[in-house]
C-alpha positions in Angstrom: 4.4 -30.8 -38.8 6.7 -28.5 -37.3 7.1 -27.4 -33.7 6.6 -23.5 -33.5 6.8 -23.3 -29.9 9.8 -22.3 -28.0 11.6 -23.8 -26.3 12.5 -22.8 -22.3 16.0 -22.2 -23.1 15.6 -20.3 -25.6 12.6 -17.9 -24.9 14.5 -14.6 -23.3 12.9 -13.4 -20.2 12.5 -9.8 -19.1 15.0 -8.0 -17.2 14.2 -8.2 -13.5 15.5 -5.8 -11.3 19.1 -6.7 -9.2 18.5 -8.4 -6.4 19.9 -6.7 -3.2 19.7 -9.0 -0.7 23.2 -9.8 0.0 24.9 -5.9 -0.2 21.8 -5.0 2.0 22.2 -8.0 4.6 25.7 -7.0 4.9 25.5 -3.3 5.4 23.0 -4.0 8.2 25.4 -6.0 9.9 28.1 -3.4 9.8 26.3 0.0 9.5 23.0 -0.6 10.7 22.6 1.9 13.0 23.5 4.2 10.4 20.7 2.9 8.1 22.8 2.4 4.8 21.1 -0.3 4.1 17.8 0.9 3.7 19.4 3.8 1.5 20.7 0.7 -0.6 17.1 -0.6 -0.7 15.6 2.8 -1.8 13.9 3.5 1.7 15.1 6.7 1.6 12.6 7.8 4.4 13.3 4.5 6.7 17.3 5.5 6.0 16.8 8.6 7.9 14.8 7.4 10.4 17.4 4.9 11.4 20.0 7.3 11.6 18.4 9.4 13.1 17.8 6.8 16.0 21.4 5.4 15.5 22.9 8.7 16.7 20.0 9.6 19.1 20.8 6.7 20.8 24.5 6.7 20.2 24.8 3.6 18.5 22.3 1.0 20.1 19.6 1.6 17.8 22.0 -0.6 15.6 20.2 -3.8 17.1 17.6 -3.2 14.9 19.7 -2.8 11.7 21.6 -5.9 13.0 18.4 -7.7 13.0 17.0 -6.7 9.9 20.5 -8.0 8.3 20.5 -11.6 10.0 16.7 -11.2 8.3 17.6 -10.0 4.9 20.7 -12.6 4.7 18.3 -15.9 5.3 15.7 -15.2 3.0 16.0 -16.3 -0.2 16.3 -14.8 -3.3 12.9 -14.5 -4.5 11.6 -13.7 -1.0 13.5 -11.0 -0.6 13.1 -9.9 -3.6 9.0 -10.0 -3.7 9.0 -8.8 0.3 11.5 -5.7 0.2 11.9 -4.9 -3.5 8.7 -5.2 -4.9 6.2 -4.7 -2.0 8.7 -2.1 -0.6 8.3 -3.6 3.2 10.2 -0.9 5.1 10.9 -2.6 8.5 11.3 -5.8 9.3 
């Protein structure tokens, strides 16, 4: 009797979406107060807030992309993943 079930290795899986977490981390680092990385994440709203309060405040509202970096970079993969790409957490 023959097997007909595939094996792990060979089933193909569907195509997730890139993961971001890295590019975004680092962008928060460096531009946060400019909210790139929330552009880079599709928070197009969120993006314009924080620049909006990066300028505003003339560059300290950058703690809070500096934070949200330090965040994004020690999460895993798949928790960053389910948190900011699939539930689409906007801050934090």
């Amino acid at each position: 009797m023959e097997n007909t079930k595939p094996e792990a290795w060979n089933t193909p899986s569907k195509p997730r979406e890139e993961n971001k977490r890295v590019l975004a981390g680092i962008f928060a680092l460096i531009l946060g107060g400019l909210g790139v990385h929330k552009f880079i994440l599709g928070y197009t709203q969120e993006g314009i807030i924080q620049l909006i309060i990066g300028v505003c405040t003339c560059g300290l509202g950058g703690v809070i992309g500096f934070i949200e970096g330090i965040i994004y970079l020690t999460k895993s993969d798949e928790e960053f993943y389910s948190i900011y790409q699939v539930n689409k957490k906007g801050w934090f």
